[in-house]
Every structure is written in C-alpha cells, then in structure tokens.
C-alpha positions as CSV (number, residue, x, y, z in Angstrom):
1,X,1.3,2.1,-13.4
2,X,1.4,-0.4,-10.4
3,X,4.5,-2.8,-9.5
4,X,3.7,-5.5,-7.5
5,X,7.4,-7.6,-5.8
6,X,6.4,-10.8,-3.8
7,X,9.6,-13.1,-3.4
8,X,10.0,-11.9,0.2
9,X,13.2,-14.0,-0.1
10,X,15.3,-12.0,-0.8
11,X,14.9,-9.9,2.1
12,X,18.3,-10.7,3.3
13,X,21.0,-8.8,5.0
14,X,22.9,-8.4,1.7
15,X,20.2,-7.1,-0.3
16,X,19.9,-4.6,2.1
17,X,23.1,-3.8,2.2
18,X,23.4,-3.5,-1.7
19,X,20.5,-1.2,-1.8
20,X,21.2,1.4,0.9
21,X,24.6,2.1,-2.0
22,X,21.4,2.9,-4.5
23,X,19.5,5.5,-2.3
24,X,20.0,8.9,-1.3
25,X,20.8,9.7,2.3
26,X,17.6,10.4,3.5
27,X,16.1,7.5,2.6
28,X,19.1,6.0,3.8
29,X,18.3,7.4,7.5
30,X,14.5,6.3,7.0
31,X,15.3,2.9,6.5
32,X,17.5,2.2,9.1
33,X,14.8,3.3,11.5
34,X,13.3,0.2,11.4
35,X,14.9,-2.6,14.0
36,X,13.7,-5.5,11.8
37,X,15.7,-6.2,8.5
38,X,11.6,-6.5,6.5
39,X,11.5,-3.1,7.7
40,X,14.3,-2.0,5.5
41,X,14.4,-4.0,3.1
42,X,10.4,-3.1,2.3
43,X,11.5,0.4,2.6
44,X,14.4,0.5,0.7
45,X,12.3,-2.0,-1.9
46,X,9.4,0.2,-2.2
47,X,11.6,3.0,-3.5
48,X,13.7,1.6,-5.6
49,X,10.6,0.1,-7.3
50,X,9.0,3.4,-6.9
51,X,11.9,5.3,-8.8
52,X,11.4,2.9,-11.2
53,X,7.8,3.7,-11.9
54,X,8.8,7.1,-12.0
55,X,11.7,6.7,-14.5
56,X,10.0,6.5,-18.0
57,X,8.6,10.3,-17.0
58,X,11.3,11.1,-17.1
59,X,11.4,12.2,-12.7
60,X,14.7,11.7,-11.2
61,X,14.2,14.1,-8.2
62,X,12.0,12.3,-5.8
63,X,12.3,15.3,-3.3
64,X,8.9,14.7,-0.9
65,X,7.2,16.2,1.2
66,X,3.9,15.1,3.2
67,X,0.3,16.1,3.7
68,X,-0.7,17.1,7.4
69,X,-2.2,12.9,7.4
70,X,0.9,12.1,6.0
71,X,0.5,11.0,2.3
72,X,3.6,11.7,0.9
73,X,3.6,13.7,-2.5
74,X,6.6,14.7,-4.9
75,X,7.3,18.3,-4.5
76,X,8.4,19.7,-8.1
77,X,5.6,17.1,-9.6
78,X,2.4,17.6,-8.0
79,X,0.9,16.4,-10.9
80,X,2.0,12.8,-10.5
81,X,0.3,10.6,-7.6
82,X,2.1,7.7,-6.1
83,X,1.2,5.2,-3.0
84,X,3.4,2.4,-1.8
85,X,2.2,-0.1,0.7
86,X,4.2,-3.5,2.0
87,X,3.0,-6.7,4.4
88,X,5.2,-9.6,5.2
89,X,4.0,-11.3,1.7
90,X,4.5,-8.2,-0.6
91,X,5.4,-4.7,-1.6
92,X,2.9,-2.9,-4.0
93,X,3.6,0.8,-5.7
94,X,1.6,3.0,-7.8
95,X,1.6,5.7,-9.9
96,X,-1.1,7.7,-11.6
97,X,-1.8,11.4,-12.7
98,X,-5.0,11.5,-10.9
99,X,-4.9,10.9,-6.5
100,X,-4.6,7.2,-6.0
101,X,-4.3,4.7,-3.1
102,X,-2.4,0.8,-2.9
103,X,-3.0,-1.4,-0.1
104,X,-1.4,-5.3,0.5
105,X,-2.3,-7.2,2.9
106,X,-1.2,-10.4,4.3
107,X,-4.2,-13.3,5.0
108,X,-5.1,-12.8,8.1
109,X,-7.6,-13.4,10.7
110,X,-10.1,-10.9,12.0
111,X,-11.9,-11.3,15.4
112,X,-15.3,-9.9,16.1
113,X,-14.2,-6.4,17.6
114,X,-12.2,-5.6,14.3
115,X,-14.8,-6.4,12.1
116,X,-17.1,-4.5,13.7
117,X,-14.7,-1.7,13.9
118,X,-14.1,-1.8,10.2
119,X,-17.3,-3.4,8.1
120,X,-20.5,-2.2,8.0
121,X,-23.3,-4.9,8.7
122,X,-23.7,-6.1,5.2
123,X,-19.9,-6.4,4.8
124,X,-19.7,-8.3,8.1
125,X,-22.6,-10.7,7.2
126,X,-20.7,-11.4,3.5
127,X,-17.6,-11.8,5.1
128,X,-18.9,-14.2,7.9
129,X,-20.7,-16.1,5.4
130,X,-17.9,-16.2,2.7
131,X,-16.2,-19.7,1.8
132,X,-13.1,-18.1,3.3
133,X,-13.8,-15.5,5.8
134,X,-9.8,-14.5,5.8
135,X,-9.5,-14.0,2.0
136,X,-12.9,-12.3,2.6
137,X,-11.9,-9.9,5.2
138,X,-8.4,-9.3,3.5
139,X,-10.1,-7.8,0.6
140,X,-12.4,-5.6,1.7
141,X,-9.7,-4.7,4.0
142,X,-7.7,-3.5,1.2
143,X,-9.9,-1.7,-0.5
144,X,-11.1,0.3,2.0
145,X,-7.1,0.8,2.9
146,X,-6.6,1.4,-0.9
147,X,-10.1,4.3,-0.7
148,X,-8.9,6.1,2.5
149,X,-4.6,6.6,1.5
150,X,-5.9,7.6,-2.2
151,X,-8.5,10.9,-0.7
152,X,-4.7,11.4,1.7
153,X,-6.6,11.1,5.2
154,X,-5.7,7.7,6.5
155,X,-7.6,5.7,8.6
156,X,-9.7,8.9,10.5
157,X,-12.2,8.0,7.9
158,X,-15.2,6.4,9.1
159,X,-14.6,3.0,8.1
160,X,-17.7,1.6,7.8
161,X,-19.2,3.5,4.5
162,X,-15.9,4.3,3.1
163,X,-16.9,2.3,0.1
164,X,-20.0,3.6,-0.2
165,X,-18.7,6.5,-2.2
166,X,-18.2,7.3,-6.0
167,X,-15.7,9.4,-8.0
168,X,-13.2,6.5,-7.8
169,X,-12.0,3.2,-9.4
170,X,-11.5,0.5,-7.0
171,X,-10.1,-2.8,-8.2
172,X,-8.9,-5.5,-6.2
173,X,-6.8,-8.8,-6.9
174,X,-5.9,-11.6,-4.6
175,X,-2.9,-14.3,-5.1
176,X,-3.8,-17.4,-2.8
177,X,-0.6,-19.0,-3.4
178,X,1.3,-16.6,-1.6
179,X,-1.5,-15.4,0.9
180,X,-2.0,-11.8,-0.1
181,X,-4.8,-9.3,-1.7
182,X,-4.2,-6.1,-2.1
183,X,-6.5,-3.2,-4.0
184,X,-5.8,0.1,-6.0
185,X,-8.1,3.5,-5.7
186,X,-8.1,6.2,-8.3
187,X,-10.5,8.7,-8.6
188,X,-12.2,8.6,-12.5
C-alpha cells in the first residue's frame, strides 16, 4: 500500500498545530526537532498518513524501534514493513509484508562529482545524454534511494551497482507538473 500527499500548501503553521493534537508524545518531541515548519509538518504528515496505511490491519500501536542503520520497524509487528520518505514537493509512505523501500525526490540538479559518486558509467552516460538530465538523474536517484532503505542499510551501500541486483521489485513514477519522482523497492 503506498500514499503519496503532494499539496505542500498546506504546510502551514495551523496544520501543524492541528496535527501535533493527533500524535502521541513522542512523535510530538520528534517533530518539534526540526527548526523549519516542512520539517514538522512532513513529519507529523508522514505519520499520520502512515497510521493510516496501517489502519485497515487493524495496527493501532505504532510502538518503533530502529535497526543499528536506522530503518525503523514496528515492534509487536515485525511482519509488516513500512518506509516513509518526504522532499520539498512531497511525502510518500509504504507498506508491505515483505522489506520494502520509498524514496521522493525533488528535480534537481546534479553536478559532475555527485554523479560520479552515485552512477555507474552507463548510468552517467544515459543520464548525460537524456532529454532531461534532472528528471533523469532524479530517477535513478530514487531508485537506488528506494533499493538501499528497503535491504535497511542506508546509503553505506556502494552506490554504483546497487541496481545491479535481483530479489526485488523496483518501480518508479515521475509527476513533471509538480517536479518530483520518487520509486518503491520490495523484495519478490
């Protein structure tokens, strides 16, 4: 189950304010962390959006704890596998019963160094030679995002072959009017 929330305006101070009456207290303190109102709103977003996934299976105790990388996981349902991931254009969730990743990503540019940091030499030469090198880069950036939070290891993955693997589903949408990609990982 994935939920994707894009109308970024309603990121206001009010909206945050109405939400942190919806959350529990630790989620409370986590949002508030963040100096920029995005900051909590996406946080505050993300789980209420997340709860909502989680609803219809019946979970209503979204106690977490996190892996030593830092992939959160529900502690009375391992079984169920979630991922949330925000940019200044979006907020994207999941939900599955097998490990899976979400990544969104805002268009943006790449310079040389990060693309040779990130893409292997056929994905640099596609994305150089694409019709729009941003959308380009965004994507593959989001899959690979998408690859490395669904295994739980983060970004000390080598970058460059991480979609060289198999056991997983990647799929990967893009929505030019508002400037975003963003892919979803799930092993098969």
């Amino acid at each position: 189950m994935i939920s994707i929330f894009d109308d970024m305006s309603q990121a206001t101070e009010a909206e945050v304010q109405r939400m942190l009456s919806l959350v529990d207290e630790q989620r409370r303190t986590e949002a508030l962390r963040y100096r920029h109102l995005f900051g909590q709103f996406a946080c505050l977003k993300s789980w209420l959006m997340l709860k909502e996934l989680l609803r219809p299976l019946g979970i209503n105790n979204l106690e977490m704890d996190k892996n030593e990388h830092g992939k959160p996981y529900l502690i009375r349902y391992t079984e169920v596998h979630f991922n949330l991931s925000h940019c200044k254009n979006g907020i994207a969730v999941v939900v599955d019963f097998s490990p899976v990743g979400i990544d969104i990503e805002s268009f943006r540019r790449s310079n040389l160094s990060l693309l040779q940091k990130t893409m292997n030499p056929a994905e640099a030469e596609w994305i150089r030679a694409s019709s729009d090198p941003v959308e380009a880069f965004t994507r593959y950036w989001t899959k690979k995002e998408a690859v490395v939070k669904m295994r739980g290891t983060g970004l000390i993955d080598d970058l460059h072959h991480i979609l060289d693997g198999e056991g997983y589903r990647l799929e990967t949408h893009v929505n030019r009017e508002k400037g975003y990609a963003w892919s979803v990982a799930c092993t098969k």
